[in-house]
N, C-alpha and C positions, 0 to 999 in steps of 0.2 A: 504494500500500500504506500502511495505518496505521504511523503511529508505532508501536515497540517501546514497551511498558507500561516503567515504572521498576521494577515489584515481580517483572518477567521477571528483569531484570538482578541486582536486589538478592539476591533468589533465589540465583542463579548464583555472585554473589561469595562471599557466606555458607558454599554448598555448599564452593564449591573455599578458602575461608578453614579449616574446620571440620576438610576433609581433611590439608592443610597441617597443622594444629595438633596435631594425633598425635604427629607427630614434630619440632615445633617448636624450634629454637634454647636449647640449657641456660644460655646468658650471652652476654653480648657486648654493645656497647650501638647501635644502630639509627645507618646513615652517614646525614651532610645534604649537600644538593647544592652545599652550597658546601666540602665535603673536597676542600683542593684535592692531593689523593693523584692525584684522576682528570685535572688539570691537565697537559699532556704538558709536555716541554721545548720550549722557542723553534724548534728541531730535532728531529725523531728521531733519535737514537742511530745510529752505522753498527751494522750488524751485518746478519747474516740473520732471514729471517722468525722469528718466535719467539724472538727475542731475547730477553733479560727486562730491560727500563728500568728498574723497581722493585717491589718486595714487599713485603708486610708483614702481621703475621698480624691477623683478620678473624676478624669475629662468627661463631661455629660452628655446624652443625647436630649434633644429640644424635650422631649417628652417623659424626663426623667432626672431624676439624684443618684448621681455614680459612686459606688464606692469597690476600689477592686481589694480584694484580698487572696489572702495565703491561707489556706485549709490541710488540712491534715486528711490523704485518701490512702489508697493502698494498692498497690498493683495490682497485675494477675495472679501473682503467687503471694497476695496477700501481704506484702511486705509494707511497713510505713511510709507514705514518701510525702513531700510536698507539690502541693497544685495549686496552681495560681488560678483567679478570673474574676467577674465584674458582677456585682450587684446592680440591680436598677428597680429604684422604688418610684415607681409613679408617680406624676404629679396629678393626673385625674382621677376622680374615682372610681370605686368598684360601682358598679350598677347592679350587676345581678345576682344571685343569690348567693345568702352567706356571705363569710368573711370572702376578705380579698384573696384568690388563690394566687398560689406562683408556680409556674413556669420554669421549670431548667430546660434550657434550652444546649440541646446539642449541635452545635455546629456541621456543617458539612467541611470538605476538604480546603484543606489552608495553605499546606506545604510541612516542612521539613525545619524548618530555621525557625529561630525565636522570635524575629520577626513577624512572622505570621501569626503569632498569640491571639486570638480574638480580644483580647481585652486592650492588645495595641493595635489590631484595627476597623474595633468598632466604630471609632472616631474617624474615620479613614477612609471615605469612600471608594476612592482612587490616589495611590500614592506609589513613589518609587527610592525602594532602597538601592544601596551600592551591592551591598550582599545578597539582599533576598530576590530583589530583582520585581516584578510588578506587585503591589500589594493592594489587596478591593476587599472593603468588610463590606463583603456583598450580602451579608445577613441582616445588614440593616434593618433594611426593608420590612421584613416581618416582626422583628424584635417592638421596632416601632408601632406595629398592626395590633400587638399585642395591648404593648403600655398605653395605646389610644384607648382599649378596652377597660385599662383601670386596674389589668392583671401587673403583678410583679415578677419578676425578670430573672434570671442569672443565670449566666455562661460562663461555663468550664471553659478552662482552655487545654485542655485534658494532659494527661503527662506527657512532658515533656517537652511542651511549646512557650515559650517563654521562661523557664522555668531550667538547670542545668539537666543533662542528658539530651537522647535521642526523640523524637516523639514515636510515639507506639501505636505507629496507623492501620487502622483496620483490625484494631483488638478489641473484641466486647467486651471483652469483662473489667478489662484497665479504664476502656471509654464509661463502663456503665458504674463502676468503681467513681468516676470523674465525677460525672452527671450526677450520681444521686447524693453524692459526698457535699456538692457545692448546693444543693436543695438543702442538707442539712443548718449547714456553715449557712447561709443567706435568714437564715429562721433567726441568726443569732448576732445579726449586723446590728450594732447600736443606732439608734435614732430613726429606724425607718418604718414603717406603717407595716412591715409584712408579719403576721400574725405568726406565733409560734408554735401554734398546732391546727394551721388554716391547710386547705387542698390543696393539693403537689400534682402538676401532668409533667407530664415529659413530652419532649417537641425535636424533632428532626428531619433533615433530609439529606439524602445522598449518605455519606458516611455519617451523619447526626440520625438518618434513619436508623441503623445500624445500632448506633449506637442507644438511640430511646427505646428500640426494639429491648435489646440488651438488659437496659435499664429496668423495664417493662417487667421480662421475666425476672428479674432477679430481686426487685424489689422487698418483696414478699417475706425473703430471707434473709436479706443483707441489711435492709433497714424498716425494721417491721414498723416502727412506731412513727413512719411518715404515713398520712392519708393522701394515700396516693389515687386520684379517682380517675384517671385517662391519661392513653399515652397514641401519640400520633406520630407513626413512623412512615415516611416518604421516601422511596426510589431507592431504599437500604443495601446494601450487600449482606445477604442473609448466608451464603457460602463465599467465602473469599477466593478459594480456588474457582468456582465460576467465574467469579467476577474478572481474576485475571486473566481469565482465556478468554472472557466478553470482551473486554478493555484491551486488548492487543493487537498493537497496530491501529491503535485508535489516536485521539484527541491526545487520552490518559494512558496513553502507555509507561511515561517514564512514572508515573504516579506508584508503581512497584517498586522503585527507588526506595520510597519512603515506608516499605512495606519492609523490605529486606535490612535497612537503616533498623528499624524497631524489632525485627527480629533479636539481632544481633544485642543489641540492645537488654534485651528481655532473654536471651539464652546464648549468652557469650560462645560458648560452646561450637554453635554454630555458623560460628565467622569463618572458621576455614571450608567447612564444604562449601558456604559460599565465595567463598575467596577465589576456590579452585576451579568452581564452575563458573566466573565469569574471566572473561577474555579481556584484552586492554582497556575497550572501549566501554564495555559493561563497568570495568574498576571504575572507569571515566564518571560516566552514568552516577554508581552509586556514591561519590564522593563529591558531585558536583550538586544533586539532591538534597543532600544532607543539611543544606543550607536555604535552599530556594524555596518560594511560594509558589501556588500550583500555577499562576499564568507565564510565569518563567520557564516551570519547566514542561507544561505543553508547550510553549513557544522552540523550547530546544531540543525536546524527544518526544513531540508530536509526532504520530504514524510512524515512529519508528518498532517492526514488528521485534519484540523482545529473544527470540532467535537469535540477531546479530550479536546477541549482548555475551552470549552462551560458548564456551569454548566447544560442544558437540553440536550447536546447534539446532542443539533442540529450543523450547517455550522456556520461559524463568520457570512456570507452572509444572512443567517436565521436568527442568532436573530437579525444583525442589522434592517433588514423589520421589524420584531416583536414589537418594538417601533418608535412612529412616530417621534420623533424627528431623531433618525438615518436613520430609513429611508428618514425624507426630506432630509439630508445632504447625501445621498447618491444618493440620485435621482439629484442631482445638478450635481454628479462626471460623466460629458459626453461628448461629441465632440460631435457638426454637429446643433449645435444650430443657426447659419447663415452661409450661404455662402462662401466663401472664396473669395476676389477680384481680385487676384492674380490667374496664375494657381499653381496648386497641383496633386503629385503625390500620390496617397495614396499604399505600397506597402504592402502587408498581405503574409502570409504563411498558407493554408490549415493545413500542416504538424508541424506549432507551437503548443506545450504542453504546454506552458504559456500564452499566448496573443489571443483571439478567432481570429478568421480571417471575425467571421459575421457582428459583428456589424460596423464594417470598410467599408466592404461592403454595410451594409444597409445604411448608409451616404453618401457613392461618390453617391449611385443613388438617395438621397434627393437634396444632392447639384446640380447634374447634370438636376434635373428635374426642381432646382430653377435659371438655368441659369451661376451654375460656369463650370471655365474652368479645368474638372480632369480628372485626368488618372487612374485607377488600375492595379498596377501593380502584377501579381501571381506569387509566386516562386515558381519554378517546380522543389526542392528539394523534396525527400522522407523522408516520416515519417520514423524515428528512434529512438529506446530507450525510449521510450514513458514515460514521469515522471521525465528525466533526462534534459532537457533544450539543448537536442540536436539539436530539430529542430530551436528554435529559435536564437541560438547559427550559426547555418548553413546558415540562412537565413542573421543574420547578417554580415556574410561575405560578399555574394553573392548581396545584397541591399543596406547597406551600406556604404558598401569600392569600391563599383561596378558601382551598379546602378544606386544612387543615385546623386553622385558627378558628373558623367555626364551628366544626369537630368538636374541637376539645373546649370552648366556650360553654356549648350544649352537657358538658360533660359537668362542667363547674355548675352550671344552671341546673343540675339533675333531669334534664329530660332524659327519659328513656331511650336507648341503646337502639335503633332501626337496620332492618338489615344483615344481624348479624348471623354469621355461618350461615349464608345461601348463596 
């Protein structure tokens, strides 16, 4: 497949810059990656998950009071770490029923570099680093759709972004570890209207799907004593090995980068089978990643099919199967391991180029047949530009800036659940 054009992407950024900008940030002055706010202690702090290490108040969007903080979550293998991200308490009110809920909102993909921390480019609709190379808090958008609603806010910036290490992209349980830790932490922000035992949804798309998915199922166990009452997961990667055979030679092909970066990352172990199975170019690949945000590096291993990168020649997805140790750590990267307590909407796109729309599928009807409460929702957009990130791009309009915020509205409002498992 050809190379992705550079005026696809610039396009892209522009578009989701320009939407951003509506409702752009009234003051505050832009974080640098060397605020050492994002610096953890030599230790984590004892405490429980959602702890709060440190606060402080952060550049605001028009329809809110920023304050980012340091929280206390845990990896995949449950270890202590610190994670950074932003609080946002409303400036209008709740309207609808009950207390004001909150929102953790999981992000979709950012990149690789610290740079790209959602809590450094919330404020930021279009901007450009030396290092990271394009940056667009193209989540604005919605985050904003929300706090118009009167609901309360906060984004993780999940391990490892802004924050020292690698980020750990495409890991549920580290992303859902994130997500529900910073729900906690957010309960306990001094001075802001968000109630301390009010309603909690989980909100995502693309890899925020993924991740709220995640969240979703695990809630239940990991932190029982949230009232969690809806979770909306959009265009997710519910199997991560589909996803990178979907996403190959696509838009997001280098976006594996940051997939093999956080392996390594999360099982040291496996740096040399990777070392050994990629070729100059692929070293090339993984080390230039490591730093970049995601319109950089589609700009520079757009449609390149992940093959080249491979000393046999095979997929990235082929050799990691070909040794056991990557494949165990990849048979782990999946949604739909328990049920979800809550209801969930899960919303896919036929017509996405990057994110498959089956494996999504094949899980609402495990969970539905184990007794959760879900919905699928299908976006009846058309396939376009196929390789270019058009349809996932399309969907995330329609899903969620759309679908989704009213979804989980309804959820806070207690209307009854429509549609679900049919």
């Amino acid at each position: 497949m050809r190379r992705i054009g550079v005026r696809s992407l610039t396009v892209a950024a522009a578009t989701l810059g320009f939407l951003g900008a509506v409702l752009a940030p009234t003051s505050g002055t832009a974080l640098t990656p060397g605020d050492g706010f994002y610096t953890p202690p030599s230790s984590v702090p004892n405490g429980r998950p959602g702890t709060i290490i440190r606060s402080q108040p952060a550049a605001a969007l028009a329809l809110a009071r920023a304050t980012r903080i340091m929280y206390r979550s845990t990896d995949m293998n449950h270890t202590p770490i610190a994670v950074t991200g932003t609080v946002l308490d409303p400036l209008l009110p709740w309207t609808g029923r009950g207390p004001r809920p909150l929102v953790s909102v999981a992000v979709g993909t950012q990149g690789e570099g610290d740079e790209c921390a959602p809590s450094k480019t919330l404020t930021t609709p279009v901007g450009l680093s030396s290092s990271a190379g394009i940056i667009a808090g193209y989540e604005i958008v919605v985050i904003n759709w929300l706090l118009a609603q009167g609901m309360a806010v906060v984004v993780t910036d999940y391990q490892g972004l802004g924050t020292p290490g690698l980020h750990t992209w495409l890991n549920p349980t580290a992303e859902a570890h994130a997500v529900i830790d910073a729900a906690r932490a957010a309960r306990h922000v001094p001075g802001t209207r968000i109630p301390a035992n009010g309603p909690v949804g989980f909100f995502g798309y693309s890899q925020g799907g993924q991740a709220a998915a995640a969240s979703g199922q695990l809630a239940g166990s990991y932190a029982p004593e949230l009232h969690v009452v809806g979770t909306f997961s959009g265009d997710g990667p519910f199997d991560d090995r589909a996803t990178f055979e979907h996403m190959d030679g696509t838009i997001a092909s280098g976006y594996v980068g940051y997939f093999l970066n956080g392996m390594i990352a999360d099982e040291p172990a496996t740096r040399k089978v990777i070392e050994r199975g990629l070729n100059t170019a692929g070293k090339a690949m993984l080390r230039a990643t490591s730093t970049q945000c995601i319109f950089t590096t589609g700009l520079r291993f757009g449609g390149v099919p992940s093959r080249t990168w491979t000393t046999t020649g095979q997929s990235i997805t082929q050799m990691l199967d070909s040794n056991p140790l990557t494949r165990s750590y990849l048979n782990k990267m999946r949604v739909g391991t328990a049920p979800p307590q809550a209801p969930i909407m899960v919303a896919v796109g036929d017509n996405d180029d990057v994110v498959p729309s089956g494996p999504a599928k094949a899980v609402v009807r495990q969970w539905c047949a184990r007794g959760a409460t879900a919905v699928l929702n299908r976006s009846p957009l058309p396939t376009l530009a196929v390789g270019t990130g058009a349809g996932h791009i399309m969907n995330l309009v329609l899903q969620e800036s759309l679908t989704g915020p009213t979804w989980l509205r309804d959820r806070f409002n207690g209307i009854p659940v429509r549609n679900a498992c049919v």
